[in-house]
PyMOL Python script that loads the backbone (N, CA, C, O; Angstrom):
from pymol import cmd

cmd.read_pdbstr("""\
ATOM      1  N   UNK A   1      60.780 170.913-146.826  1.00  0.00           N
ATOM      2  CA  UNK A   1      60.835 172.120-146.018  1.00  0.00           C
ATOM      3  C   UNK A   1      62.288 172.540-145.825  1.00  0.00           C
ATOM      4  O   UNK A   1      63.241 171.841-146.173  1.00  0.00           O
ATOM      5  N   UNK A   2      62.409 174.045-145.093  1.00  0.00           N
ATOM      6  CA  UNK A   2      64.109 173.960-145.275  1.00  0.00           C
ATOM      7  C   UNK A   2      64.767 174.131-146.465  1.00  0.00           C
ATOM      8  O   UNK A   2      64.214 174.353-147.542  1.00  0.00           O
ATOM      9  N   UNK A   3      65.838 174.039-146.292  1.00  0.00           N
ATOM     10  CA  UNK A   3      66.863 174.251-147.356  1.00  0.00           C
ATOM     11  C   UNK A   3      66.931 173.161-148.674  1.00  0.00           C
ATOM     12  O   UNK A   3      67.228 173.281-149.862  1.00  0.00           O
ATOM     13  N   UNK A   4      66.458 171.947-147.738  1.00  0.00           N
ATOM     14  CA  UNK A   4      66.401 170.699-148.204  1.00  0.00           C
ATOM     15  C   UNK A   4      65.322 170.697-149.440  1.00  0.00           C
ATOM     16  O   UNK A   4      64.121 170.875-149.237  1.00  0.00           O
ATOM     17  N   UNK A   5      65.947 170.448-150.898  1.00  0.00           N
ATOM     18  CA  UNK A   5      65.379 170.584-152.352  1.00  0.00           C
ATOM     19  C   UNK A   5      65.206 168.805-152.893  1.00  0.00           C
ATOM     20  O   UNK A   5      65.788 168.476-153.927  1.00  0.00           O
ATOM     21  N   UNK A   6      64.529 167.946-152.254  1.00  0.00           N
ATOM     22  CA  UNK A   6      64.727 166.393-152.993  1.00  0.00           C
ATOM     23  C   UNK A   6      63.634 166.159-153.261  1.00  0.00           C
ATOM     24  O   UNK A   6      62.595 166.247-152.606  1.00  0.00           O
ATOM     25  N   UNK A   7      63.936 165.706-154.710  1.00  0.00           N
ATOM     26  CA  UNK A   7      63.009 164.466-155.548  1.00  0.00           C
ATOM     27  C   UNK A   7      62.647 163.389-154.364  1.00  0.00           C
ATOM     28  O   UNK A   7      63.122 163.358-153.229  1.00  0.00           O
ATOM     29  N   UNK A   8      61.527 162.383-155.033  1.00  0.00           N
ATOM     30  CA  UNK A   8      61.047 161.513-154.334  1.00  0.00           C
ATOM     31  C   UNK A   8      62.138 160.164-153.628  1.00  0.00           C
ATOM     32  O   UNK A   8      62.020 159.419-152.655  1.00  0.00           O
ATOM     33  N   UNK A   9      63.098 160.327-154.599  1.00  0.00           N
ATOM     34  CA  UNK A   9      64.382 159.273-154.388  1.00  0.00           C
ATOM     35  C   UNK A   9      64.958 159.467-153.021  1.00  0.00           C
ATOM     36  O   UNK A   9      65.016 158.941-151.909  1.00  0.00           O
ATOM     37  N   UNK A  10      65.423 160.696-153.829  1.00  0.00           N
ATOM     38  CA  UNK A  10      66.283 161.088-152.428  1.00  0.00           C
ATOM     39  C   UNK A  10      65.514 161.182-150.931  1.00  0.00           C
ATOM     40  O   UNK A  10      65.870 160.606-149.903  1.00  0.00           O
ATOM     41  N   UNK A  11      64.440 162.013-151.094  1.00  0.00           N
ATOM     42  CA  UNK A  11      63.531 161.977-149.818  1.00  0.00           C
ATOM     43  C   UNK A  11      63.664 159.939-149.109  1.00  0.00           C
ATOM     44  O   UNK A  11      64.324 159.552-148.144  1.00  0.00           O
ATOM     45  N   UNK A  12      63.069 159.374-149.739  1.00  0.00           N
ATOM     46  CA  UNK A  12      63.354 158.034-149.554  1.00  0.00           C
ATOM     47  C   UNK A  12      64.711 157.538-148.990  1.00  0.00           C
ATOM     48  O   UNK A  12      64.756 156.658-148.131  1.00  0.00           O
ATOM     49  N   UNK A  13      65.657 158.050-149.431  1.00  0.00           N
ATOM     50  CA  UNK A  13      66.881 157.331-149.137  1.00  0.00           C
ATOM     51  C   UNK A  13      67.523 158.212-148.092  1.00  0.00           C
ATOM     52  O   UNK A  13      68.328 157.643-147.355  1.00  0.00           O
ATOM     53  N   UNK A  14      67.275 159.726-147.862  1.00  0.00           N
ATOM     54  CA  UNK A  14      67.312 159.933-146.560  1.00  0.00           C
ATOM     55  C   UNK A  14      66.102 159.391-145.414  1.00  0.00           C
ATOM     56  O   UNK A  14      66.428 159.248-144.235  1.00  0.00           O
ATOM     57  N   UNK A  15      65.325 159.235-145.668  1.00  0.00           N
ATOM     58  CA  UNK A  15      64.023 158.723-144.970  1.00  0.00           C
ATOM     59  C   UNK A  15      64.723 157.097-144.076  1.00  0.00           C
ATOM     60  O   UNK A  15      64.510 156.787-142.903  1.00  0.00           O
ATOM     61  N   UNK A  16      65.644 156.240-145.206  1.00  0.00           N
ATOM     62  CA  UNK A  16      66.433 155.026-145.037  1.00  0.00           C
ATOM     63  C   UNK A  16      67.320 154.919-144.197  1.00  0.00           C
ATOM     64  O   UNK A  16      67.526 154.015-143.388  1.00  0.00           O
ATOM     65  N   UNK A  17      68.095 156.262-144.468  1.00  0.00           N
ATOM     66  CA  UNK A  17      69.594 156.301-143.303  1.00  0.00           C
ATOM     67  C   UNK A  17      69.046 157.202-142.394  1.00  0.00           C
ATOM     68  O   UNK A  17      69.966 157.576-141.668  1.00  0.00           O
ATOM     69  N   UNK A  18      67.952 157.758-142.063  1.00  0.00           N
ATOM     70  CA  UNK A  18      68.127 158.377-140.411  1.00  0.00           C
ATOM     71  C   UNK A  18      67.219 157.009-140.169  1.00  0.00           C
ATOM     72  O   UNK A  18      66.928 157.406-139.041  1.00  0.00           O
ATOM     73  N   UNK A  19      66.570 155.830-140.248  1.00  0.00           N
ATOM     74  CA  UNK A  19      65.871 154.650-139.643  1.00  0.00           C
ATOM     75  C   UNK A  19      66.794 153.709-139.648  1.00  0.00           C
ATOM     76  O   UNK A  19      66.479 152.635-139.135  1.00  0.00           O
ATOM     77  N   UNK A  20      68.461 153.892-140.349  1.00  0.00           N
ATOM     78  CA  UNK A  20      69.139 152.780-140.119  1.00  0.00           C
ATOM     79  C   UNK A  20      68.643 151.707-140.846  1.00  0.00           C
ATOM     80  O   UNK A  20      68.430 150.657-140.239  1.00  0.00           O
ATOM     81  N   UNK A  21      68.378 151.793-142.268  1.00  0.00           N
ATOM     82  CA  UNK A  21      67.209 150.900-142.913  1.00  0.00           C
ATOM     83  C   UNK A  21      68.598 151.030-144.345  1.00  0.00           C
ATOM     84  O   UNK A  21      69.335 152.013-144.416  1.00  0.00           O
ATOM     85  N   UNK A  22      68.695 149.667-145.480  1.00  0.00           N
ATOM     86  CA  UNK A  22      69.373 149.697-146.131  1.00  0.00           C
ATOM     87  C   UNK A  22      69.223 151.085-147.380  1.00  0.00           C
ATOM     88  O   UNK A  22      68.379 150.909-148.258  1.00  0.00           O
ATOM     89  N   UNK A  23      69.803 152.017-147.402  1.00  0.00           N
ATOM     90  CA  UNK A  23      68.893 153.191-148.761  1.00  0.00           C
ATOM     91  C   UNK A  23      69.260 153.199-150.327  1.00  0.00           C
ATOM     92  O   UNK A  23      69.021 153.906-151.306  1.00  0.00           O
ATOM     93  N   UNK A  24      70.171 151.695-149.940  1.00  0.00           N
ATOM     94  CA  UNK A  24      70.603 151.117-151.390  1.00  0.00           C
ATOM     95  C   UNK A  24      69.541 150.141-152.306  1.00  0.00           C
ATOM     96  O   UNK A  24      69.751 149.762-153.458  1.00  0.00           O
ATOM     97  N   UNK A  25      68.226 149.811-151.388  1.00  0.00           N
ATOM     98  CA  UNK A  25      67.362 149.186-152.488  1.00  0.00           C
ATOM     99  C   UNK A  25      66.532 150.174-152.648  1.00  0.00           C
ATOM    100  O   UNK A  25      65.414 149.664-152.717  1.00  0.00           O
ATOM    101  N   UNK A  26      66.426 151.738-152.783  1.00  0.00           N
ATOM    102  CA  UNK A  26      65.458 152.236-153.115  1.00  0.00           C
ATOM    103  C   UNK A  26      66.609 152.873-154.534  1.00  0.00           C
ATOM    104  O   UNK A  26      67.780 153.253-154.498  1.00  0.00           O
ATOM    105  N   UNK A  27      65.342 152.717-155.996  1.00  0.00           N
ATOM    106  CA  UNK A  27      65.985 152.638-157.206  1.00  0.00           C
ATOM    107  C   UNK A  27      64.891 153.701-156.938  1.00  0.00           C
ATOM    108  O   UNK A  27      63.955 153.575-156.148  1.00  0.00           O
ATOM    109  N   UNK A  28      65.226 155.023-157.911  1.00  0.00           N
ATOM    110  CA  UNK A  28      64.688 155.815-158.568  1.00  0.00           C
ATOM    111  C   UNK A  28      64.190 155.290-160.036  1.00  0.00           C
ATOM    112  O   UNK A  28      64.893 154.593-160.768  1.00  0.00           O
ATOM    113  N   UNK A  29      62.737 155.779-160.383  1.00  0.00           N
ATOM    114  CA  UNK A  29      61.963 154.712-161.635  1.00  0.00           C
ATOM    115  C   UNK A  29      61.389 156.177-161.974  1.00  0.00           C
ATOM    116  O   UNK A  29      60.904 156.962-161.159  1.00  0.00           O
ATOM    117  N   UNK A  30      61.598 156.426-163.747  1.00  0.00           N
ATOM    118  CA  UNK A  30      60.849 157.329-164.261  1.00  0.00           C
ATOM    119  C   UNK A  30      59.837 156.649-164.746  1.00  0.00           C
ATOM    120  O   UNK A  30      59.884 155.552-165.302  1.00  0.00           O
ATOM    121  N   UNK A  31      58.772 157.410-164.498  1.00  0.00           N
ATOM    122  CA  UNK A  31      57.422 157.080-165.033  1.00  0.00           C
ATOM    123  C   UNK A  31      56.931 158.176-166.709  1.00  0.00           C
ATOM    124  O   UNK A  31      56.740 159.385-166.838  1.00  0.00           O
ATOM    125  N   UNK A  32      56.884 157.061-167.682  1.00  0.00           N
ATOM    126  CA  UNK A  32      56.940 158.002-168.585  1.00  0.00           C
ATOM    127  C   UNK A  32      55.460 158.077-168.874  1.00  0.00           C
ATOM    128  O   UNK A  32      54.620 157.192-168.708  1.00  0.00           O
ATOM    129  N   UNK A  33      55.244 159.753-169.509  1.00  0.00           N
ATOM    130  CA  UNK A  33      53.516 160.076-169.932  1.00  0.00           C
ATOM    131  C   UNK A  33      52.835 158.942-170.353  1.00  0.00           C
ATOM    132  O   UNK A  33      51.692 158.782-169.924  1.00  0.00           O
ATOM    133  N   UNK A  34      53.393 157.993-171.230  1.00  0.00           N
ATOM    134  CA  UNK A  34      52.722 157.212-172.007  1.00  0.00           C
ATOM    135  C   UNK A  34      52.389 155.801-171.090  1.00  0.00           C
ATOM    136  O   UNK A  34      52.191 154.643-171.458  1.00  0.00           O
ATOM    137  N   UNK A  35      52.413 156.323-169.949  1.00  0.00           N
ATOM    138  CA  UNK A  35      51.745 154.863-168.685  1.00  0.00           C
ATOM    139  C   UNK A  35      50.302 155.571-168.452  1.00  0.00           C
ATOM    140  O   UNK A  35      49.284 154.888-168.342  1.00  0.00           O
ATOM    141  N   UNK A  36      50.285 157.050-168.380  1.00  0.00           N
ATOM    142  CA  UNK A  36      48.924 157.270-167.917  1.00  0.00           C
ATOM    143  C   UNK A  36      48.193 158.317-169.031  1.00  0.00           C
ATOM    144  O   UNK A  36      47.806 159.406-168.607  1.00  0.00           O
ATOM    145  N   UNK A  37      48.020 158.001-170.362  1.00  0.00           N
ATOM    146  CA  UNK A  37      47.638 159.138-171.418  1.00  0.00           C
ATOM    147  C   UNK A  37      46.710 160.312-170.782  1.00  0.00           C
ATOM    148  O   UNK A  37      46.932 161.434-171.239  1.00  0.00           O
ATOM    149  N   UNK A  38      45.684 160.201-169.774  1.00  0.00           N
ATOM    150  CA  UNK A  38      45.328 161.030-169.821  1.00  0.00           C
ATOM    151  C   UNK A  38      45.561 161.856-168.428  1.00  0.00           C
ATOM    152  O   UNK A  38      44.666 162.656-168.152  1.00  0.00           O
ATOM    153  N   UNK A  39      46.401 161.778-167.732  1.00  0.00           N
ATOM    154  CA  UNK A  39      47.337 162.345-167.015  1.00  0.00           C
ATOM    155  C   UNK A  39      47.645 163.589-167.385  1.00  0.00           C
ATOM    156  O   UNK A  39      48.334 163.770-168.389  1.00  0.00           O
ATOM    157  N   UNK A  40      47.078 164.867-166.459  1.00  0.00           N
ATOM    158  CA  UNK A  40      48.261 165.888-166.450  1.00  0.00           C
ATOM    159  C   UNK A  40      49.694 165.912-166.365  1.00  0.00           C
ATOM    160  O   UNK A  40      50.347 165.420-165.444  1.00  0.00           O
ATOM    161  N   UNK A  41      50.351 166.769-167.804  1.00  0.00           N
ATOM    162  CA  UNK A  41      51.838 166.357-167.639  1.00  0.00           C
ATOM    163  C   UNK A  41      52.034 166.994-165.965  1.00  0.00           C
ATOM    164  O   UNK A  41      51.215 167.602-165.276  1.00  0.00           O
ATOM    165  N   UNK A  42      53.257 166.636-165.699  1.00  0.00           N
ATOM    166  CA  UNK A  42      54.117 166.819-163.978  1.00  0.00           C
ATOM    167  C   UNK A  42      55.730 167.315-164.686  1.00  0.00           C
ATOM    168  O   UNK A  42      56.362 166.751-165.579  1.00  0.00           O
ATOM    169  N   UNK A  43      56.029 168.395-164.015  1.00  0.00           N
ATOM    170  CA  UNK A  43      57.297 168.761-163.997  1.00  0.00           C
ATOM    171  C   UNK A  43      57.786 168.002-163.385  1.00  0.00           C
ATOM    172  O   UNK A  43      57.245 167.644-162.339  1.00  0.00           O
ATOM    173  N   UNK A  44      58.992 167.463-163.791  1.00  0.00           N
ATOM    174  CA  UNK A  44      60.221 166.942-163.980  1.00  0.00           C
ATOM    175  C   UNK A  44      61.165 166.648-162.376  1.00  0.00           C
ATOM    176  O   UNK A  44      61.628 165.607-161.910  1.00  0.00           O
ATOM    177  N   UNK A  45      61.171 168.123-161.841  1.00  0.00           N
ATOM    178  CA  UNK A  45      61.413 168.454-160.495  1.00  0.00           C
ATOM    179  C   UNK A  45      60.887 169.826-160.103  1.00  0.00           C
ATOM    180  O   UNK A  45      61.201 170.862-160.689  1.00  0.00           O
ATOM    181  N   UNK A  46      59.963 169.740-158.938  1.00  0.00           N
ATOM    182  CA  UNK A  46      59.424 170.622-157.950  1.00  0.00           C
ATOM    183  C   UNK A  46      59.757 170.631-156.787  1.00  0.00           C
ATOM    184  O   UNK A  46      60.144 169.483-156.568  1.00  0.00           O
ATOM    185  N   UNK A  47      59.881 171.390-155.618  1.00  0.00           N
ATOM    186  CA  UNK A  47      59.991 171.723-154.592  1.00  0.00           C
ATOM    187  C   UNK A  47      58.920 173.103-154.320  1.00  0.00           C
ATOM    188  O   UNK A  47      58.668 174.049-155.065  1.00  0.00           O
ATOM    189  N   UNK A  48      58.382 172.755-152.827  1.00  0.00           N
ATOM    190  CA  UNK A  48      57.850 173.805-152.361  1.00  0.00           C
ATOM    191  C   UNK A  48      58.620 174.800-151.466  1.00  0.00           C
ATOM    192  O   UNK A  48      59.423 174.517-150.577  1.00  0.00           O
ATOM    193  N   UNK A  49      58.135 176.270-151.959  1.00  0.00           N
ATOM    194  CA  UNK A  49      59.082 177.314-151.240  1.00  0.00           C
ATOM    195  C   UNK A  49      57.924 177.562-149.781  1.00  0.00           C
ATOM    196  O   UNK A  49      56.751 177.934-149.740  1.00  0.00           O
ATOM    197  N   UNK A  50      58.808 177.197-148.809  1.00  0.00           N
ATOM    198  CA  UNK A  50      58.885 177.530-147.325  1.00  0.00           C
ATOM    199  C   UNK A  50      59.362 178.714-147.276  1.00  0.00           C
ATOM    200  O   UNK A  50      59.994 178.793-146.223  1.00  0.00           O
ATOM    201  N   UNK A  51      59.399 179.542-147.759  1.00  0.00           N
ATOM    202  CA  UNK A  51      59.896 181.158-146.964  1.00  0.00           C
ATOM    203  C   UNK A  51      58.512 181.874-146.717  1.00  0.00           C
ATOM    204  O   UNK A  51      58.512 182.663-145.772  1.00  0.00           O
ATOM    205  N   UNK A  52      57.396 181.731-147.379  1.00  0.00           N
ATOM    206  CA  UNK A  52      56.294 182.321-146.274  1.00  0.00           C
ATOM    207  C   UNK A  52      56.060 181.393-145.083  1.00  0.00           C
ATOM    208  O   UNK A  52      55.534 181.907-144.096  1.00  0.00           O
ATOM    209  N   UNK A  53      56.385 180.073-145.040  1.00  0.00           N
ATOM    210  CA  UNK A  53      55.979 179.653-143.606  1.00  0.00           C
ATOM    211  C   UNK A  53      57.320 179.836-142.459  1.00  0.00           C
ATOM    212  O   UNK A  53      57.283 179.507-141.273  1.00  0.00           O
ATOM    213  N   UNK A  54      58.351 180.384-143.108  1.00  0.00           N
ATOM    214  CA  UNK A  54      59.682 180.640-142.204  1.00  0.00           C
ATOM    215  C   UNK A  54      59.538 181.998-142.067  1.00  0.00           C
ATOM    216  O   UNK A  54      60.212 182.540-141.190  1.00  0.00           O
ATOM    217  N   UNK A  55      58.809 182.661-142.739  1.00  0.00           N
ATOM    218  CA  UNK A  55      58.323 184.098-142.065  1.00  0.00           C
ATOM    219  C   UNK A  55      57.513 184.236-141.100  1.00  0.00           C
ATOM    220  O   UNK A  55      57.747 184.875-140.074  1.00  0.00           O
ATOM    221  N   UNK A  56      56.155 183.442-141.452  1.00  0.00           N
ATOM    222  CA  UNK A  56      55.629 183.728-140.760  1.00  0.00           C
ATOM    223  C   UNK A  56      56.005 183.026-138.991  1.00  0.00           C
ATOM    224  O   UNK A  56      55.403 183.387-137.980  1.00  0.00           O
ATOM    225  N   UNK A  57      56.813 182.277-139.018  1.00  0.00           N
ATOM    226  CA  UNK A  57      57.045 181.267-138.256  1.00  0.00           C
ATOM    227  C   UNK A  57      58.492 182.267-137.263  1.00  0.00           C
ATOM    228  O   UNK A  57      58.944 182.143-136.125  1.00  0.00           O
ATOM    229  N   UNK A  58      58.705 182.905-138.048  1.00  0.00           N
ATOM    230  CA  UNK A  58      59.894 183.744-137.318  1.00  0.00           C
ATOM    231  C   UNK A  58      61.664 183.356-137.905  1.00  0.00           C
ATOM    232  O   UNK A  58      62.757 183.894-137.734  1.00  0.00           O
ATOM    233  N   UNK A  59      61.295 182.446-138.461  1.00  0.00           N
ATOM    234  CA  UNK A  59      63.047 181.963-138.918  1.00  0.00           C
ATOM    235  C   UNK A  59      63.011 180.881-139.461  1.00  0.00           C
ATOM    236  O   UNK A  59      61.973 180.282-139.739  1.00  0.00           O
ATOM    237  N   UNK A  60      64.229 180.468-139.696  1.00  0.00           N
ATOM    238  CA  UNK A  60      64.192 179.040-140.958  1.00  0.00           C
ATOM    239  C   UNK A  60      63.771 178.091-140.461  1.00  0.00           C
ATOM    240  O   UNK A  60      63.622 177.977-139.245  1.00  0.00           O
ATOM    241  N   UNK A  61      63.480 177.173-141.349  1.00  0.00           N
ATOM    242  CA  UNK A  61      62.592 175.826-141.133  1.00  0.00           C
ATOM    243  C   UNK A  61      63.930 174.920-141.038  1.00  0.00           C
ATOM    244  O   UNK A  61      65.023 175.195-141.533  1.00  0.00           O
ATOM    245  N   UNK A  62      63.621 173.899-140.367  1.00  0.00           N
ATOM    246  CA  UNK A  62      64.638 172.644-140.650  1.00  0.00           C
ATOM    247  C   UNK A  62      64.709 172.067-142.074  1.00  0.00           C
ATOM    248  O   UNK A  62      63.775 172.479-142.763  1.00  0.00           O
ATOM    249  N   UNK A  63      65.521 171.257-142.696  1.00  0.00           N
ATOM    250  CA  UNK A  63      65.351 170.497-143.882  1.00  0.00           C
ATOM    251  C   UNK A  63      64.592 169.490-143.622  1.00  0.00           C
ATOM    252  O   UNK A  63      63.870 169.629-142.636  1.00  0.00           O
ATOM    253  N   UNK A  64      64.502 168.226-144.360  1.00  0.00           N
ATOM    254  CA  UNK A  64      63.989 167.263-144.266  1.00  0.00           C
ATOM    255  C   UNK A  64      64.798 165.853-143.576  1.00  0.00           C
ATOM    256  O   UNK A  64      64.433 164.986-142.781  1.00  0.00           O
ATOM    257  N   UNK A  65      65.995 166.104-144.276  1.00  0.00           N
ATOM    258  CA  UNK A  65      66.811 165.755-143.414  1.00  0.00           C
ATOM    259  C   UNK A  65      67.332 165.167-141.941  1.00  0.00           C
ATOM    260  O   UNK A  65      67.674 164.103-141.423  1.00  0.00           O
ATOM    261  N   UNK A  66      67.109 167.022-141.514  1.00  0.00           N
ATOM    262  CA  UNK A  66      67.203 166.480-139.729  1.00  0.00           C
ATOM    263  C   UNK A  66      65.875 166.658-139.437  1.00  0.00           C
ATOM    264  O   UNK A  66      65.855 166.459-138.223  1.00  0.00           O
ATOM    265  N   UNK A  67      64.604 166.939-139.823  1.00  0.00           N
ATOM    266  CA  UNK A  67      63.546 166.870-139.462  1.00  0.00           C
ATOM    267  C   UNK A  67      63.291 164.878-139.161  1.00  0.00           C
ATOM    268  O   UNK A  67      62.971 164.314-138.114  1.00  0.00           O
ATOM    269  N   UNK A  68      63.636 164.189-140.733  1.00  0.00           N
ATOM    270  CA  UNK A  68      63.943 162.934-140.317  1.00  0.00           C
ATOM    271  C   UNK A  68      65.002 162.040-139.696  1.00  0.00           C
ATOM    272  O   UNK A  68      65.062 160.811-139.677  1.00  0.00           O
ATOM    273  N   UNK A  69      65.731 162.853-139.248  1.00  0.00           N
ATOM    274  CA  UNK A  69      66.647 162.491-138.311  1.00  0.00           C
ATOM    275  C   UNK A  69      66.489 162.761-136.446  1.00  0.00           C
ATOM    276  O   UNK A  69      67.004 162.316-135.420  1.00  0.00           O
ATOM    277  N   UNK A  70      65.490 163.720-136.819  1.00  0.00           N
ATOM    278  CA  UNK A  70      64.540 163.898-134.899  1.00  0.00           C
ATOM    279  C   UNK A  70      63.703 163.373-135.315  1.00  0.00           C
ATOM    280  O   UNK A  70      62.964 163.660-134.373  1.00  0.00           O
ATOM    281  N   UNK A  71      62.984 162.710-136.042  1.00  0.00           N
ATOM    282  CA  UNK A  71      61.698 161.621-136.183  1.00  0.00           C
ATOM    283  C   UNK A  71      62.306 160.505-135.586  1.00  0.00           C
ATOM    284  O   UNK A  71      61.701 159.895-134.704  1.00  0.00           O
ATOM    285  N   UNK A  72      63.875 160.021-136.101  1.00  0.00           N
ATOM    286  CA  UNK A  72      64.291 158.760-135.877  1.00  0.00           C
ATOM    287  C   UNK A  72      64.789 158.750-134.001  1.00  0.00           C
ATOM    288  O   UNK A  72      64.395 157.885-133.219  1.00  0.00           O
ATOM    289  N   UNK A  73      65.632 159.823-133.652  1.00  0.00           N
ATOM    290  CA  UNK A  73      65.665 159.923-132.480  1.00  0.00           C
ATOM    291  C   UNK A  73      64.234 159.982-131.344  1.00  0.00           C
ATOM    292  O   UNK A  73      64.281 159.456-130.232  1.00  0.00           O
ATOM    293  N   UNK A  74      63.241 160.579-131.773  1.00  0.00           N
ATOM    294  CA  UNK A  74      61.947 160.252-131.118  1.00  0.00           C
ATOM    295  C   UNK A  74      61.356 158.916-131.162  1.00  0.00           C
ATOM    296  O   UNK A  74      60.466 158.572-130.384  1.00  0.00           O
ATOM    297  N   UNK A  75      61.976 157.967-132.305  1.00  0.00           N
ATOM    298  CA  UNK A  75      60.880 156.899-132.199  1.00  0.00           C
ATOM    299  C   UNK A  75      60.757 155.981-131.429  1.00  0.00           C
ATOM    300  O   UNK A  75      59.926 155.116-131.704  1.00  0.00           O
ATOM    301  N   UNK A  76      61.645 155.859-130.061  1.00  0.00           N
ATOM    302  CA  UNK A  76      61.989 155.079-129.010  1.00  0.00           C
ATOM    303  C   UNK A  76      60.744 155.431-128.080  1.00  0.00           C
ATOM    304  O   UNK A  76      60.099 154.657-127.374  1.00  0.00           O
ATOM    305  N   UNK A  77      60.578 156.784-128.262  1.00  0.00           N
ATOM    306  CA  UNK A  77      59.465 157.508-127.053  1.00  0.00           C
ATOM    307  C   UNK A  77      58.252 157.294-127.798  1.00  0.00           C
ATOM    308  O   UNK A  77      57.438 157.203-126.879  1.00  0.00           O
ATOM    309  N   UNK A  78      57.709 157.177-128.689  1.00  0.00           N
ATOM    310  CA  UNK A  78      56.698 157.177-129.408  1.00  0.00           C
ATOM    311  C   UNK A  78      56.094 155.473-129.166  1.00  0.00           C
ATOM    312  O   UNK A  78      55.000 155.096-128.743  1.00  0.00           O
ATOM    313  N   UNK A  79      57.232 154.720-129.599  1.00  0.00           N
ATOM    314  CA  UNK A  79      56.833 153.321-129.411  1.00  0.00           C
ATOM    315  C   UNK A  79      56.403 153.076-128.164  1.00  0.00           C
ATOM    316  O   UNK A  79      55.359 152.448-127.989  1.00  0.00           O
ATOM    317  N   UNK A  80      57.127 153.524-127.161  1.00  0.00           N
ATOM    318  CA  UNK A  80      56.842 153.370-125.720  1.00  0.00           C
ATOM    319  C   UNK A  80      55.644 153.971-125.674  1.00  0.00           C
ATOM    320  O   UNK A  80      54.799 153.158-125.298  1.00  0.00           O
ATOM    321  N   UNK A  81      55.208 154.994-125.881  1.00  0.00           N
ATOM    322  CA  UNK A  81      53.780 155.506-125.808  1.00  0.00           C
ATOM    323  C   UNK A  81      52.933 154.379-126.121  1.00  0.00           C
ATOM    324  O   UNK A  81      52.330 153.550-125.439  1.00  0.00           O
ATOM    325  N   UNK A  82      53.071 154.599-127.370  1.00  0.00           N
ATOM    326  CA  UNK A  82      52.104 153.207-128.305  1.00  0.00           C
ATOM    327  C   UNK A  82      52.134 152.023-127.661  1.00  0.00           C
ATOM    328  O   UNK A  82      51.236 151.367-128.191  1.00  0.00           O
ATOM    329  N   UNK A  83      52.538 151.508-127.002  1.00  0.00           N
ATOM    330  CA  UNK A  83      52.686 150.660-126.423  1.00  0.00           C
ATOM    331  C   UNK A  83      51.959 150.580-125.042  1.00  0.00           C
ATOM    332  O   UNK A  83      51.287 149.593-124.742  1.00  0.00           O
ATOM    333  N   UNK A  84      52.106 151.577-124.270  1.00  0.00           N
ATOM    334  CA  UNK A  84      51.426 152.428-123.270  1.00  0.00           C
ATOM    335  C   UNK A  84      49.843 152.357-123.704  1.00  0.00           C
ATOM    336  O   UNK A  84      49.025 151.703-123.058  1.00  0.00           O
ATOM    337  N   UNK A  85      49.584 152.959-124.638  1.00  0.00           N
ATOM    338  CA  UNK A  85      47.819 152.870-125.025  1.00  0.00           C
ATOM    339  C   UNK A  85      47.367 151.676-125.179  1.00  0.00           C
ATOM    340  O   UNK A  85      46.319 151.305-124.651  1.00  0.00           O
ATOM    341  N   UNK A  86      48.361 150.670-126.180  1.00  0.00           N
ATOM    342  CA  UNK A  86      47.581 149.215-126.726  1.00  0.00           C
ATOM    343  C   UNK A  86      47.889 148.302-125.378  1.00  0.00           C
ATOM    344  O   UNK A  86      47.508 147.157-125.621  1.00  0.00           O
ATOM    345  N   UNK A  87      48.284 148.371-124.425  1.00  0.00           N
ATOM    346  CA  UNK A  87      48.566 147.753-123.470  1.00  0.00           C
ATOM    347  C   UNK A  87      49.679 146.289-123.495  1.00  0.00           C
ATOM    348  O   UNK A  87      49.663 145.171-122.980  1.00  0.00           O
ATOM    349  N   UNK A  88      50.328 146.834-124.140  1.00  0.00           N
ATOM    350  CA  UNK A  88      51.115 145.590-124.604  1.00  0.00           C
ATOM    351  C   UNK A  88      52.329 146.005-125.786  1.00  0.00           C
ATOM    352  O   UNK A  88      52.560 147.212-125.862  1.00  0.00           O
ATOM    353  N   UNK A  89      53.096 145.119-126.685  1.00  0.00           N
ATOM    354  CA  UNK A  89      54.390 145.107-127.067  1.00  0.00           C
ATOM    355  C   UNK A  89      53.930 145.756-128.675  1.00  0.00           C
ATOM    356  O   UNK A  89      52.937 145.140-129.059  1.00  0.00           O
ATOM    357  N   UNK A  90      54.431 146.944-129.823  1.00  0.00           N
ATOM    358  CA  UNK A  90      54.374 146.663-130.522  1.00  0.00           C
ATOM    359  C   UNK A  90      55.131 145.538-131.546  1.00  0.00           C
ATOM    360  O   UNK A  90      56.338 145.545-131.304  1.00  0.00           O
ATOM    361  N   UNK A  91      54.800 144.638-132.547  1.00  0.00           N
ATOM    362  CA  UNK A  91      55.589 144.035-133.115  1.00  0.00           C
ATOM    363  C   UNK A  91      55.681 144.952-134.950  1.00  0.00           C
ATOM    364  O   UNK A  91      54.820 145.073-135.822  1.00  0.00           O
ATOM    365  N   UNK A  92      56.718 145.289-134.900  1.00  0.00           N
ATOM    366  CA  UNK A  92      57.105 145.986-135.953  1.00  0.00           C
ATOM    367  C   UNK A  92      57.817 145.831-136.834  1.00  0.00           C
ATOM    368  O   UNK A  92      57.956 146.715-137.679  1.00  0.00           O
TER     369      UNK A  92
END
""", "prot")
cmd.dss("prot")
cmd.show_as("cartoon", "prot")
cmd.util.cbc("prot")
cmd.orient("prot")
């Protein structure tokens, strides 16, 4: 969403550094046609265009980025929730 244009790698390895998680063991791996023959080929690199949902929405979308970078700042409140329902500690 956003401005933000990443392959599966990158999504991952920002996904790594807003959790404070190492984003040096995630290796990017091409998967070539000849693992799944009867597989529809897949372009190479895609991204989906967000400008009808930033229209309709009134203005730009966040990237993915800081979208996962307020995931990581929320997850203090979230755990506490979760924690709140199961009545007890998550272990994570």
């Amino acid at each position: 969403a956003g401005d933000d244009a990443l392959d599966r790698a990158q999504f991952a390895r920002a996904a790594a550094e807003a959790f404070d998680l190492d984003a040096g063991l995630i290796r990017p791996v091409a998967t070539p046609e000849s693992l799944d023959p009867g597989r529809a080929p897949r372009p190479r690199f895609s991204v989906l265009d967000c400008a009808k949902a930033a229209s309709l929405l009134g203005g730009p979308l966040r990237g993915a980025r800081a979208d996962l970078m307020a995931m990581s700042a929320a997850a203090a409140d979230w755990e506490s929730y979760a924690e709140s329902l199961l009545g007890g500690s998550l272990s994570l």
